[in-house]
gemmi code that builds the backbone of each chain (N, CA, C; Angstrom):
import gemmi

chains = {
    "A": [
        ("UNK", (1.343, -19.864, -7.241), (1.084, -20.003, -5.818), (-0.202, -19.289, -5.418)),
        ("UNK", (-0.114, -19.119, -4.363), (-1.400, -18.992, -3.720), (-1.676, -17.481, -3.757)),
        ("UNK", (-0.452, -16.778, -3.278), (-0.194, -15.423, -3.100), (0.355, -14.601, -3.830)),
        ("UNK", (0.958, -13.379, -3.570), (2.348, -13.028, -4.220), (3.610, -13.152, -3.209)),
        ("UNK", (4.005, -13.877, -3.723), (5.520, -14.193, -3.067), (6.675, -13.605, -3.030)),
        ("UNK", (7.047, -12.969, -2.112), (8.527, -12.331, -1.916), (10.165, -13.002, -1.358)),
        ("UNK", (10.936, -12.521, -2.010), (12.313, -12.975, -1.562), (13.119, -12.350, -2.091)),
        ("UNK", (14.195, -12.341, -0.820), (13.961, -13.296, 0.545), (13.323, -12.073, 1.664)),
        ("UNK", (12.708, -12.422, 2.966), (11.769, -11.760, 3.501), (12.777, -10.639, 4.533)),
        ("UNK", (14.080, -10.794, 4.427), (14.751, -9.958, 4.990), (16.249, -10.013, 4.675)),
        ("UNK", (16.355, -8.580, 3.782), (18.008, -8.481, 3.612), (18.866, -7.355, 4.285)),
        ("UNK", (20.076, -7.733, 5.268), (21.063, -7.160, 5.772), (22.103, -6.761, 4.294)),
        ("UNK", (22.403, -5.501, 4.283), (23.324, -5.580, 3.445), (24.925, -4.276, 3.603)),
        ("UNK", (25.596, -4.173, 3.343), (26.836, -3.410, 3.272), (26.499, -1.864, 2.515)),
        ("UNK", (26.463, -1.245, 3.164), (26.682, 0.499, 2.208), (27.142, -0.141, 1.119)),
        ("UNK", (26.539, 0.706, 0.093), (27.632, 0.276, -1.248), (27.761, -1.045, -1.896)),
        ("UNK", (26.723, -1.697, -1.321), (26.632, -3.090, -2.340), (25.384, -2.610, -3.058)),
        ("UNK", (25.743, -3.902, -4.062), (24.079, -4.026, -4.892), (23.331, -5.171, -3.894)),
        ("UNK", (21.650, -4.510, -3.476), (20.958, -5.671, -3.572), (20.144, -6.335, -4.903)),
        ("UNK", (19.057, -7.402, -5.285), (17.716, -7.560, -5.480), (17.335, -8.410, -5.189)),
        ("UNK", (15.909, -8.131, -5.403), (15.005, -7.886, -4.549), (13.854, -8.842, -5.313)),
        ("UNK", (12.784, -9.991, -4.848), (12.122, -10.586, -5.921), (10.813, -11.265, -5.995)),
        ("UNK", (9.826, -10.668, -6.620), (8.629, -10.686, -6.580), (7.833, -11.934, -7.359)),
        ("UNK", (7.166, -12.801, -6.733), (6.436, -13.630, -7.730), (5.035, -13.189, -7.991)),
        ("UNK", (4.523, -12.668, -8.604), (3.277, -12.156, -8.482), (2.125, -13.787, -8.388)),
        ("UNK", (1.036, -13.290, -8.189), (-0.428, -14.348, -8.360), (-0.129, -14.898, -9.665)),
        ("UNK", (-0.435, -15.921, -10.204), (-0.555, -16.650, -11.929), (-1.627, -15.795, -12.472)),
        ("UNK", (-1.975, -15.321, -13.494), (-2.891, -14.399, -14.362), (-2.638, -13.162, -14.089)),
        ("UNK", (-2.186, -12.665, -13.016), (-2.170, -11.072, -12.414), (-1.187, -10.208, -13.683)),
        ("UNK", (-2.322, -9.482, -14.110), (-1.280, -8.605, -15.261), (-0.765, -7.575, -14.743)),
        ("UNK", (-1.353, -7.233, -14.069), (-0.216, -5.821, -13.246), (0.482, -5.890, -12.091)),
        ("UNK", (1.904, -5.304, -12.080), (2.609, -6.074, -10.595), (2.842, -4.205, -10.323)),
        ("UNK", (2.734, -4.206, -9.061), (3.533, -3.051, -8.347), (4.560, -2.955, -7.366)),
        ("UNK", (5.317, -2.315, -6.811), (6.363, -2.107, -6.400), (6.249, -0.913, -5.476)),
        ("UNK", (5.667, -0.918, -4.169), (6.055, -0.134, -3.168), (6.722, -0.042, -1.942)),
        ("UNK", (7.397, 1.064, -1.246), (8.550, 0.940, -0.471), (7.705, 1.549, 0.668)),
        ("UNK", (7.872, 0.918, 1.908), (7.149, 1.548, 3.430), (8.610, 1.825, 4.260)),
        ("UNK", (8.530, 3.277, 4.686), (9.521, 3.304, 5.162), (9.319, 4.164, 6.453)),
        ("UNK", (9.733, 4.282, 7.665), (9.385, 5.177, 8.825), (9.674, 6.612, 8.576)),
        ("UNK", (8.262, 7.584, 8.398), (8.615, 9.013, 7.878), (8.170, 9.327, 6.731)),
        ("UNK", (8.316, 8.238, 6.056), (7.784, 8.155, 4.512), (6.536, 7.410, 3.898)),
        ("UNK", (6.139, 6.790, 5.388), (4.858, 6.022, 4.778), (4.792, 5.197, 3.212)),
        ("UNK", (4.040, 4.670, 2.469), (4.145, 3.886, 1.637), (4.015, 4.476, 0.342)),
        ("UNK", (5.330, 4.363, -0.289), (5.415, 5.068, -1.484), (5.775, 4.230, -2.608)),
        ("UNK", (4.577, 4.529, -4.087), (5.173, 4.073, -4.959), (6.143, 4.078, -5.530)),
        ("UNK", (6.825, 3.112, -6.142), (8.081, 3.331, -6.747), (7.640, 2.452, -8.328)),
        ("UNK", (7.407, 1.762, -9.006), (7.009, 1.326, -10.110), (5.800, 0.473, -10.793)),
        ("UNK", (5.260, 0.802, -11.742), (4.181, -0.392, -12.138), (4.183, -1.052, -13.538)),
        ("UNK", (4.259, -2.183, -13.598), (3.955, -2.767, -14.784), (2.745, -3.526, -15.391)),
        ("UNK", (2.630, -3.025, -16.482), (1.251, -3.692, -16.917), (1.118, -4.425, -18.033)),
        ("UNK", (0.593, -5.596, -18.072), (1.431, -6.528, -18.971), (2.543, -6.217, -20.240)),
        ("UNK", (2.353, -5.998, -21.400), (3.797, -5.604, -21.924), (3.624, -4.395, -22.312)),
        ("UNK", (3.124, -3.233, -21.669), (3.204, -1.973, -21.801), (4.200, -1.545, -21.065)),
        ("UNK", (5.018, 0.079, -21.236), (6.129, 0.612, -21.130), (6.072, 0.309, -19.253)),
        ("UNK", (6.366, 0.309, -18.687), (6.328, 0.356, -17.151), (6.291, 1.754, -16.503)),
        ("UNK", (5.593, 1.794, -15.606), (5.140, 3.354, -15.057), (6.266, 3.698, -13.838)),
        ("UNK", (7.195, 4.463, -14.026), (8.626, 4.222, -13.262), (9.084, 5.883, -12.547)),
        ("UNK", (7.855, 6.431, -12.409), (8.072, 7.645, -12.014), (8.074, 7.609, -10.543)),
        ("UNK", (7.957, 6.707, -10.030), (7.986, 6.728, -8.497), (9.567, 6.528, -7.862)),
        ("UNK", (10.403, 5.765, -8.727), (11.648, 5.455, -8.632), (12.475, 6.556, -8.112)),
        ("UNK", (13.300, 6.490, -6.816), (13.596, 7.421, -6.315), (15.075, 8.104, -6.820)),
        ("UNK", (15.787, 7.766, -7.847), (17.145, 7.559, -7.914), (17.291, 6.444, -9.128)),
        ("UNK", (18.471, 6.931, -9.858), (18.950, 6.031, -10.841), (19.636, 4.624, -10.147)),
        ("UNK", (19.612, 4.774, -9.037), (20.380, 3.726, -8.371), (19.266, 2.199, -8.542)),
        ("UNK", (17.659, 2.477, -8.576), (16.642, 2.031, -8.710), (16.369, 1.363, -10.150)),
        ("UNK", (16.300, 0.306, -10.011), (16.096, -0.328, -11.774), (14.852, -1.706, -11.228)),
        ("UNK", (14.053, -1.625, -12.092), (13.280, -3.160, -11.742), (13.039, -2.943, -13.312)),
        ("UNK", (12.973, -5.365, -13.389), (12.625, -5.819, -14.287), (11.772, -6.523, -14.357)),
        ("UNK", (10.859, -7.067, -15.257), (9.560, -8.124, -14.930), (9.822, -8.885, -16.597)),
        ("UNK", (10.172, -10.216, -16.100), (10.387, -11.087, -17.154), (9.509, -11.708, -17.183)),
        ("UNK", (9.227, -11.904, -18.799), (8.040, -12.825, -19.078), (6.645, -12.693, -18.775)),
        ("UNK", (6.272, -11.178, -17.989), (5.098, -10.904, -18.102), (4.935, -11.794, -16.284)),
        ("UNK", (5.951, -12.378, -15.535), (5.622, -12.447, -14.654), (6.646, -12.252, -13.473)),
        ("UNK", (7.657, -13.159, -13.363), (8.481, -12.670, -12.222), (8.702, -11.170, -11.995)),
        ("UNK", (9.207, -10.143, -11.308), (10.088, -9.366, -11.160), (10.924, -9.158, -10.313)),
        ("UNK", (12.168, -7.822, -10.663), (12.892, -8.126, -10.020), (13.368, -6.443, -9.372)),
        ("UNK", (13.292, -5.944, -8.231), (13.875, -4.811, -7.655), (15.570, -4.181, -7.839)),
        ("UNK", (16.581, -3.866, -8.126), (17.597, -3.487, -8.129), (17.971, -2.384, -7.380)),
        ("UNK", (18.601, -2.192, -6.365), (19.423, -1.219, -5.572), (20.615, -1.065, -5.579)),
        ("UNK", (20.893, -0.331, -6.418), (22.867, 0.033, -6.687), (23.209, 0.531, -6.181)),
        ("UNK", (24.411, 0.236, -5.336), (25.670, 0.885, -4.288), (24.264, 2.315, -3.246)),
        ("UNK", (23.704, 0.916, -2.569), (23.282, 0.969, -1.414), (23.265, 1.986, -0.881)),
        ("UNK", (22.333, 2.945, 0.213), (22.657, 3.898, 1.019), (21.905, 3.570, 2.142)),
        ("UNK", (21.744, 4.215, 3.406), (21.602, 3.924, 4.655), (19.781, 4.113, 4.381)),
        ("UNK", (19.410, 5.203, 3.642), (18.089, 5.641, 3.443), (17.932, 5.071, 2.977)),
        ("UNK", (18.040, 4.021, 2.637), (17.476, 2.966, 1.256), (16.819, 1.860, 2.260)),
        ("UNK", (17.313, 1.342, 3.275), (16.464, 0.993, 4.691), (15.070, 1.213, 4.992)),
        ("UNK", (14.149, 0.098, 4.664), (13.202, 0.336, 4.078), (12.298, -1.646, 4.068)),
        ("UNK", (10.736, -1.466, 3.826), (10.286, -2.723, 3.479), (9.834, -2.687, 2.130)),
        ("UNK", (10.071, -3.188, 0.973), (9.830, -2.966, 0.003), (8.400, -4.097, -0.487)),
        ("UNK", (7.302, -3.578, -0.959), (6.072, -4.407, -0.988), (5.993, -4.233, -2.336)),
        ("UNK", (5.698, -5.864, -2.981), (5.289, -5.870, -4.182), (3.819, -6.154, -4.053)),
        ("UNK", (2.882, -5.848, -5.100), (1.554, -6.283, -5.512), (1.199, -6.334, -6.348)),
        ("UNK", (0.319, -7.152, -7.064), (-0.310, -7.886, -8.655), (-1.813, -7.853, -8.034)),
        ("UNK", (-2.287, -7.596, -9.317), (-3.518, -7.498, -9.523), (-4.029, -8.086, -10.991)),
        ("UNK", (-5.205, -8.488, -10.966), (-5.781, -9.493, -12.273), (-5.822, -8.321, -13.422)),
        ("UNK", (-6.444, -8.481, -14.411), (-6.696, -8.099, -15.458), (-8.279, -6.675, -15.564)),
        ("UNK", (-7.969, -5.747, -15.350), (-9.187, -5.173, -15.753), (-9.157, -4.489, -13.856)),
        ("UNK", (-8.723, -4.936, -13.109), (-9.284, -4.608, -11.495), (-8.383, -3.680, -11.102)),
        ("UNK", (-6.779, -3.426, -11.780), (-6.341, -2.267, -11.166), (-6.263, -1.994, -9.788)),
        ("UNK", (-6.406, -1.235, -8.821), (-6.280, -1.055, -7.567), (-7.395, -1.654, -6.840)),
        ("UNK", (-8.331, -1.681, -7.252), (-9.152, -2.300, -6.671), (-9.093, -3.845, -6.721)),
        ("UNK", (-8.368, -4.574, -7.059), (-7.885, -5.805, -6.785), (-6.586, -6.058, -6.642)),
        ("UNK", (-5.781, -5.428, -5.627), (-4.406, -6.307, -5.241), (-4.364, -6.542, -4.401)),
        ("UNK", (-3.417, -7.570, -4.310), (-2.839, -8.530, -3.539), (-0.849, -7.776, -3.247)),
        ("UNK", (-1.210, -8.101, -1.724), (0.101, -7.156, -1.482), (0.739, -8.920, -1.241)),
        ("UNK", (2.426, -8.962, -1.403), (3.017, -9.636, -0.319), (3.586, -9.125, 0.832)),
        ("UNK", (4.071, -10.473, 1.419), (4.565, -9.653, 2.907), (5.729, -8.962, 2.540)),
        ("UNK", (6.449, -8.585, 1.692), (7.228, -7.721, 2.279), (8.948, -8.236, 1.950)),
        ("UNK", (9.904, -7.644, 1.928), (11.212, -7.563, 1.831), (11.665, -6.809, 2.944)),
        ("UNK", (12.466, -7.109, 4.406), (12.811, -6.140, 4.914), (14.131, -5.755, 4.363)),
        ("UNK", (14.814, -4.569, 3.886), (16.304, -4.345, 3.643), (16.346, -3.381, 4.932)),
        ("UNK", (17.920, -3.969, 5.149), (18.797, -3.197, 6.156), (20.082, -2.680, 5.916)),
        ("UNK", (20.293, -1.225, 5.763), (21.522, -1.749, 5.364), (22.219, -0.601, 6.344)),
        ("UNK", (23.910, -1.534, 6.281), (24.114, -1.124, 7.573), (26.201, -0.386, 7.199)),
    ],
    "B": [
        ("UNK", (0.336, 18.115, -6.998), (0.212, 16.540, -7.197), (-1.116, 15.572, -6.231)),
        ("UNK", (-1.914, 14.819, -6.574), (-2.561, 14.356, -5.638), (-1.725, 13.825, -4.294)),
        ("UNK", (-2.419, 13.671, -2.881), (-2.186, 13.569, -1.856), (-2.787, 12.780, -1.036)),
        ("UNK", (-2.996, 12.176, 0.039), (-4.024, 11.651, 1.217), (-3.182, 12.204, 2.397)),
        ("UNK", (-4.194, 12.643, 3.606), (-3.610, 12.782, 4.586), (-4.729, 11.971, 5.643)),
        ("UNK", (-4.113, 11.814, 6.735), (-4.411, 11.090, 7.763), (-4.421, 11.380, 8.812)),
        ("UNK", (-5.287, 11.507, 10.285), (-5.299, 11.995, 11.529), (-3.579, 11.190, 11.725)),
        ("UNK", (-2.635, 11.824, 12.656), (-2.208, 10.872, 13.596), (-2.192, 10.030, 14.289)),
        ("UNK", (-1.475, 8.773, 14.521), (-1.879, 7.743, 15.473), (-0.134, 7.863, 16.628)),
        ("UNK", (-0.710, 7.468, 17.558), (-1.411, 6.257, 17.621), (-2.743, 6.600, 18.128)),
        ("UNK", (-3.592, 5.834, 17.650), (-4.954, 5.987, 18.176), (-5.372, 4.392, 19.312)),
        ("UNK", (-5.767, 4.697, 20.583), (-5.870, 4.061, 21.844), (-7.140, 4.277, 21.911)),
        ("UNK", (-7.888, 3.025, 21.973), (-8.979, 2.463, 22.532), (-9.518, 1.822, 23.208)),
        ("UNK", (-10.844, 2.005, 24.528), (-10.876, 0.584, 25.003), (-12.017, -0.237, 24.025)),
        ("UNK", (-11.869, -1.940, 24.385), (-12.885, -2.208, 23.208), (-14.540, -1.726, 23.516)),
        ("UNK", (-15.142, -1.904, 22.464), (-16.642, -1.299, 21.874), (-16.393, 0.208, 22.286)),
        ("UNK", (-15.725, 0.608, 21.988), (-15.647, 2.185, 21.640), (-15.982, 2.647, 20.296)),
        ("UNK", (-16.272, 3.616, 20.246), (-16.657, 4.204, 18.539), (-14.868, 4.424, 17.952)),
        ("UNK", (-14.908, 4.157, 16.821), (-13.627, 4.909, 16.038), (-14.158, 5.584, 14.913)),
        ("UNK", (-13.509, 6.874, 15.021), (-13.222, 7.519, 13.944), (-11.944, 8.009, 13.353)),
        ("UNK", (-11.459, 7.791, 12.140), (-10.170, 7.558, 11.542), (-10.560, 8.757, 10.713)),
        ("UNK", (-9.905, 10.074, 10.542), (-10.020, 11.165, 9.178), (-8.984, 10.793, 8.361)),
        ("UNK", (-9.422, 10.833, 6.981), (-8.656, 10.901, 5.926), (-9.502, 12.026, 4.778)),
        ("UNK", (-8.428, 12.752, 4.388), (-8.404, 13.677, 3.574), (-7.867, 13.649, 2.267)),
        ("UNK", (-8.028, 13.853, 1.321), (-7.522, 13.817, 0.047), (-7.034, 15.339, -0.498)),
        ("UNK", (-6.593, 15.585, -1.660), (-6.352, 16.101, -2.486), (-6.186, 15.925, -4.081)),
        ("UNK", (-6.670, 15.623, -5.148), (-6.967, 15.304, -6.320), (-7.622, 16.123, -7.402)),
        ("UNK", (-7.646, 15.733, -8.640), (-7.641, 16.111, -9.892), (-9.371, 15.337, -10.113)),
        ("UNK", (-10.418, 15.541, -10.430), (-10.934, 14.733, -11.172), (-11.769, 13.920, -9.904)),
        ("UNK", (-11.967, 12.931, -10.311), (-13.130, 11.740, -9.081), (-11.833, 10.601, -8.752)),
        ("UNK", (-11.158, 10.460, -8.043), (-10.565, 9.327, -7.888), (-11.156, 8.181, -6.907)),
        ("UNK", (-10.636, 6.837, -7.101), (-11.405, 5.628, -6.108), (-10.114, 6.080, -4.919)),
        ("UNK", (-11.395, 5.842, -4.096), (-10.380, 5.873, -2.375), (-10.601, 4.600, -1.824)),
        ("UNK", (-9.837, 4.135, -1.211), (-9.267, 2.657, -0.392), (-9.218, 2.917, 1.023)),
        ("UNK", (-9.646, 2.237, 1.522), (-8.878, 1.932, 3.519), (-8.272, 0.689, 3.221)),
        ("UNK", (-6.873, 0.313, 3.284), (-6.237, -0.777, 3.660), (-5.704, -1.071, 4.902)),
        ("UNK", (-5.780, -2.406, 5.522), (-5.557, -2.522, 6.933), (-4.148, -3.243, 7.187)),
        ("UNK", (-3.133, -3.448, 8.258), (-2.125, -3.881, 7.983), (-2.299, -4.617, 9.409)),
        ("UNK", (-2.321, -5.662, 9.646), (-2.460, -6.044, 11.124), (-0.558, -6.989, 11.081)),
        ("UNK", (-0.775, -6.523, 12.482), (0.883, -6.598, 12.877), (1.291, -8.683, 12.389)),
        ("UNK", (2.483, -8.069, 11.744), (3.383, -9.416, 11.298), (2.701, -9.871, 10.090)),
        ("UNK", (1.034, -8.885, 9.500), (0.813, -9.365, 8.341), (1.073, -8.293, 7.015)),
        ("UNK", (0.687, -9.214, 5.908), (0.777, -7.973, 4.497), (-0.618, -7.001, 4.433)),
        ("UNK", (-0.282, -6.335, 3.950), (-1.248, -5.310, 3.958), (-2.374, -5.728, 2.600)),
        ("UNK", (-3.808, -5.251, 3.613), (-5.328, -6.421, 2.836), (-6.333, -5.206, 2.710)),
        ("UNK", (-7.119, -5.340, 1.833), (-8.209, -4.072, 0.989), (-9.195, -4.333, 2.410)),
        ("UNK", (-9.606, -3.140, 2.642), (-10.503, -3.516, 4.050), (-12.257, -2.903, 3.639)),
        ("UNK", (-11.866, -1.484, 2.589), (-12.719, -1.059, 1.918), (-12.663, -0.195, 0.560)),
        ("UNK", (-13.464, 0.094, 0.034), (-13.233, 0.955, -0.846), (-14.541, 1.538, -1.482)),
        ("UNK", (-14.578, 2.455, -2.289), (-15.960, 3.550, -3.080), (-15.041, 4.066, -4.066)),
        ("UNK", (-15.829, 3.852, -5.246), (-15.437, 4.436, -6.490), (-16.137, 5.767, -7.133)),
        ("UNK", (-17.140, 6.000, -6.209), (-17.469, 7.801, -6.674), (-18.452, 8.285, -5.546)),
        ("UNK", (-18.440, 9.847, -5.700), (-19.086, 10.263, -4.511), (-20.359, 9.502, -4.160)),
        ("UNK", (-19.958, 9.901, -2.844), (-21.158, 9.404, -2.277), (-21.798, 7.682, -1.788)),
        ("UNK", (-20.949, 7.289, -2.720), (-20.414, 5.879, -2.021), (-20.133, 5.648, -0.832)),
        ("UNK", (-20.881, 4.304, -0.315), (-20.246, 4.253, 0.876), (-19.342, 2.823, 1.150)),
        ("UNK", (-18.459, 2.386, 1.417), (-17.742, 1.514, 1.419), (-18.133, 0.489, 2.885)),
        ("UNK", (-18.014, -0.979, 2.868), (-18.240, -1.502, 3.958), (-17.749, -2.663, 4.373)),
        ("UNK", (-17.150, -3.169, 5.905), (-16.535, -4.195, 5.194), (-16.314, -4.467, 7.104)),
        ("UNK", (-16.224, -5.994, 7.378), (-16.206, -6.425, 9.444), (-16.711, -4.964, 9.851)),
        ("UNK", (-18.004, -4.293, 9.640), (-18.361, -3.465, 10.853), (-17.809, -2.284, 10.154)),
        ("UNK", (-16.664, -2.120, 9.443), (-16.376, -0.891, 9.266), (-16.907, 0.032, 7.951)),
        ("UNK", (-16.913, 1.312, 8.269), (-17.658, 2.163, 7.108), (-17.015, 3.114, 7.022)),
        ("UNK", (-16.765, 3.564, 5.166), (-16.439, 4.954, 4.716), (-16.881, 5.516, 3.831)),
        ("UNK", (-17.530, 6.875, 3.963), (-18.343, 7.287, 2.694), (-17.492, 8.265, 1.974)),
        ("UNK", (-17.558, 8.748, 0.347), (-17.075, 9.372, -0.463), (-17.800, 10.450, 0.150)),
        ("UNK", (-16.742, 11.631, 0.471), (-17.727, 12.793, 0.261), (-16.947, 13.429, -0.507)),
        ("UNK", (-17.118, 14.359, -1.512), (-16.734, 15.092, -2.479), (-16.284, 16.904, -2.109)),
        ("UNK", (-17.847, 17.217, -1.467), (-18.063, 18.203, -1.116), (-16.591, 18.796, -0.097)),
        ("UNK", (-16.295, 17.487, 0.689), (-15.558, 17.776, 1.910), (-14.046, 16.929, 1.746)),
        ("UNK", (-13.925, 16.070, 0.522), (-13.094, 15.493, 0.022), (-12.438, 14.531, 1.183)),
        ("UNK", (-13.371, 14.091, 1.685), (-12.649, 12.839, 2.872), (-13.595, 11.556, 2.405)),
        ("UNK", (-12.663, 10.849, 3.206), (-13.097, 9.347, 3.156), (-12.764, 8.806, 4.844)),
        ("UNK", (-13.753, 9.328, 5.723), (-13.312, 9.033, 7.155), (-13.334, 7.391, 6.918)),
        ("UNK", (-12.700, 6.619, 8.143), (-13.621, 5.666, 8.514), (-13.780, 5.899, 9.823)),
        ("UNK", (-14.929, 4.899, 10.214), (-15.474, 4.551, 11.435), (-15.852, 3.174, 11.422)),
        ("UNK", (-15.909, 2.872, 13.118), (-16.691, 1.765, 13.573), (-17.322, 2.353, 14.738)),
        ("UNK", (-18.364, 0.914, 14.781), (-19.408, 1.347, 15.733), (-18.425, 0.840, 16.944)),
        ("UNK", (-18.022, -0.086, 17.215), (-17.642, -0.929, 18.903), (-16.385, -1.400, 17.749)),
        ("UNK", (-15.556, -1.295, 18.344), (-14.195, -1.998, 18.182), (-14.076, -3.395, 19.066)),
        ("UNK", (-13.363, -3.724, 18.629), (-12.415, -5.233, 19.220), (-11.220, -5.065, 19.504)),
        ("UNK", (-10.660, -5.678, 19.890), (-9.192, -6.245, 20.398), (-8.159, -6.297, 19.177)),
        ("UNK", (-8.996, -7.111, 18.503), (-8.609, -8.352, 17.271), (-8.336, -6.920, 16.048)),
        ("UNK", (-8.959, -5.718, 16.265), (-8.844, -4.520, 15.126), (-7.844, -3.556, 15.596)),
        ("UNK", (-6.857, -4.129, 16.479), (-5.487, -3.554, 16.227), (-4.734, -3.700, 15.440)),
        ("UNK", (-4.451, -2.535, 14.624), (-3.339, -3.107, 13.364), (-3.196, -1.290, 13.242)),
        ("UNK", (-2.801, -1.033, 11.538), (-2.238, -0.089, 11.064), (-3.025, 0.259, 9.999)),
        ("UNK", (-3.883, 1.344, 10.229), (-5.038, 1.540, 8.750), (-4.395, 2.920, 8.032)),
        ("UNK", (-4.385, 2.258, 6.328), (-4.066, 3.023, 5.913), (-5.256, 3.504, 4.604)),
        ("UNK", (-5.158, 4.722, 4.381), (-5.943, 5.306, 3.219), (-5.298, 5.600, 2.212)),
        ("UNK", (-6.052, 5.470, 0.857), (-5.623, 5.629, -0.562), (-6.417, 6.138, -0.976)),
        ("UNK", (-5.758, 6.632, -2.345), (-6.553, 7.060, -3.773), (-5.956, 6.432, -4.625)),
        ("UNK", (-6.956, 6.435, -6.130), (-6.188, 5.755, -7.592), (-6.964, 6.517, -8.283)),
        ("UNK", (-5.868, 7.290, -8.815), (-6.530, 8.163, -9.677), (-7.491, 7.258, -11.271)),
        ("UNK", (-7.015, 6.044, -11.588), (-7.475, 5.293, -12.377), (-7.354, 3.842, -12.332)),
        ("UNK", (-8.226, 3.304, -12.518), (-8.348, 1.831, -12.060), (-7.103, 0.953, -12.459)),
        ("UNK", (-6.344, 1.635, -13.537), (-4.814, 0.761, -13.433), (-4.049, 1.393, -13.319)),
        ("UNK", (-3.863, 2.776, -12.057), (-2.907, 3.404, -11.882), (-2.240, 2.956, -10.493)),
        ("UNK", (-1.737, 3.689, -9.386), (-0.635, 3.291, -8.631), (-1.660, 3.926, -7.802)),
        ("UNK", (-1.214, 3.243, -6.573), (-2.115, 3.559, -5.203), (-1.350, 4.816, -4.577)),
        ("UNK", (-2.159, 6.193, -4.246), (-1.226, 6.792, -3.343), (-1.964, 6.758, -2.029)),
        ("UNK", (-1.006, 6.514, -1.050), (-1.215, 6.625, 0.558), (-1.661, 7.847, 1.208)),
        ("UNK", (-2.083, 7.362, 2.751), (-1.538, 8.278, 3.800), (-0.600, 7.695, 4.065)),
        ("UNK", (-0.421, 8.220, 5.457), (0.908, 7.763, 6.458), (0.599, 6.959, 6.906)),
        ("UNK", (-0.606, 6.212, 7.094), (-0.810, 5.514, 8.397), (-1.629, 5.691, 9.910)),
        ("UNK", (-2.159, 4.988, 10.208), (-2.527, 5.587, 11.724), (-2.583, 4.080, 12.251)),
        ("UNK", (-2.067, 4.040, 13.276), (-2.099, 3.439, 14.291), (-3.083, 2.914, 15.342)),
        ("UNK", (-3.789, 2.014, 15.104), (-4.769, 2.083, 16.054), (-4.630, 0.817, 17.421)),
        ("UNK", (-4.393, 0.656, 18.627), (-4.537, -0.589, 19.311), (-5.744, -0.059, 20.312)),
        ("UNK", (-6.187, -0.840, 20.407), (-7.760, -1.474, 21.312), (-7.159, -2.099, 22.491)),
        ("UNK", (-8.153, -1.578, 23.966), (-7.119, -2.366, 25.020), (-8.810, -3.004, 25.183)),
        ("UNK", (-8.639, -4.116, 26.068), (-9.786, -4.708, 26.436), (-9.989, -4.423, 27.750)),
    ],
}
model = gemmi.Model(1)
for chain_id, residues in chains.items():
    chain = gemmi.Chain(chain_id)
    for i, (resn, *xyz) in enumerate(residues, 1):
        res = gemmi.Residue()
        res.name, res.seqid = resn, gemmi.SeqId(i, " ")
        for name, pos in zip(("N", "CA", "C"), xyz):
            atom = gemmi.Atom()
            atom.name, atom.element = name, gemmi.Element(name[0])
            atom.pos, atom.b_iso = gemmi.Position(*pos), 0.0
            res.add_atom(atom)
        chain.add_residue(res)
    model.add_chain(chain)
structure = gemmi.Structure()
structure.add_model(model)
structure.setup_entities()
């Protein structure tokens, strides 16, 4: 596609459920990221992957936190048994080969709610 | 740990006013600094950036220079618009394929 694509663009969910959460990055983009904007907390990393190197996962706030990236392109966010602070927009971004921060592409966004 | 900090917003303007936005860092080493802009209901878009001192970044009117000495990356504009209400945020990367760290944000709306 054109962009990086998110879904779905807003999830309501139950304390204590699992969500995820799901990123299509740009076609060629070898690196995808994973950040959470939250009121108070401003925009914080939570993971990066770079094509099939180990994934950079120190931002992850909690074991409750798991993401996967299959095939070098989709990925996928995981939130286990939910908490109220977990309420939050979660932004993925990909970037090409070699450009690193200086070339991403954010999508719009995941809103989670959970209630 | 590296850091960015950011004046508070909200920042209120009428249009063609000057803006000035402070951002401050904290870091290890030379890192690239970013202004990303977030205009309301959209995703957040690279507005500028400088990859070593003294750089100056530029991009619709707006400007930010590396200073080292003083470890900021203000921005400014000369005359604002309407249309440059949104949510500017500042970064660092400590390495060209590392993870972006933020400020908070600042807030800016322009009244006409």
């Amino acid at each position: 596609g054109a962009g990086v694509s998110q879904s779905p663009s807003n999830k309501v969910t139950e304390k204590g459920k699992d969500v995820e959460l799901r990123c299509d990055p740009i076609s060629g983009h070898t690196a995808l990221y994973w950040y959470r904007q939250s009121l108070g907390q401003g925009l914080e990393f939570l993971i990066y992957f770079q094509g099939n190197s180990a994934p950079d996962k120190s931002g992850l706030p909690s074991d409750r936190f798991s993401a996967e990236r299959t095939g070098g392109s989709v990925s996928t966010l995981t939130i286990q048994r939910t908490q109220q602070e977990d309420s939050a927009v979660y932004l993925c971004a990909s970037s090409p080969p070699g450009q690193g921060a200086s070339g991403y592409t954010f999508g719009s966004g995941t809103r989670l709610t959970v209630v | 740990g590296d850091s960015v900090t950011q004046m508070e917003g909200p920042v209120t303007l009428s249009e063609e006013a000057f803006l000035t936005i402070n951002c401050t860092y904290t870091a290890t080493g030379y890192p690239s600094l970013f202004w990303y802009v977030q205009y309301p209901g959209e995703g957040l878009q690279l507005l500028l950036k400088a990859t070593k001192a003294d750089d100056k970044g530029s991009n619709k009117g707006f400007e930010a220079t590396y200073r080292k000495e003083t470890t900021s990356f203000h921005l400014e504009k000369g005359s604002v618009q309407v249309s440059d209400s949104a949510v500017y945020f500042c970064a660092l990367c400590h390495n060209q394929g590392g993870k972006l760290i933020f400020g908070q944000g600042t807030e800016l709306s322009v009244k006409p």
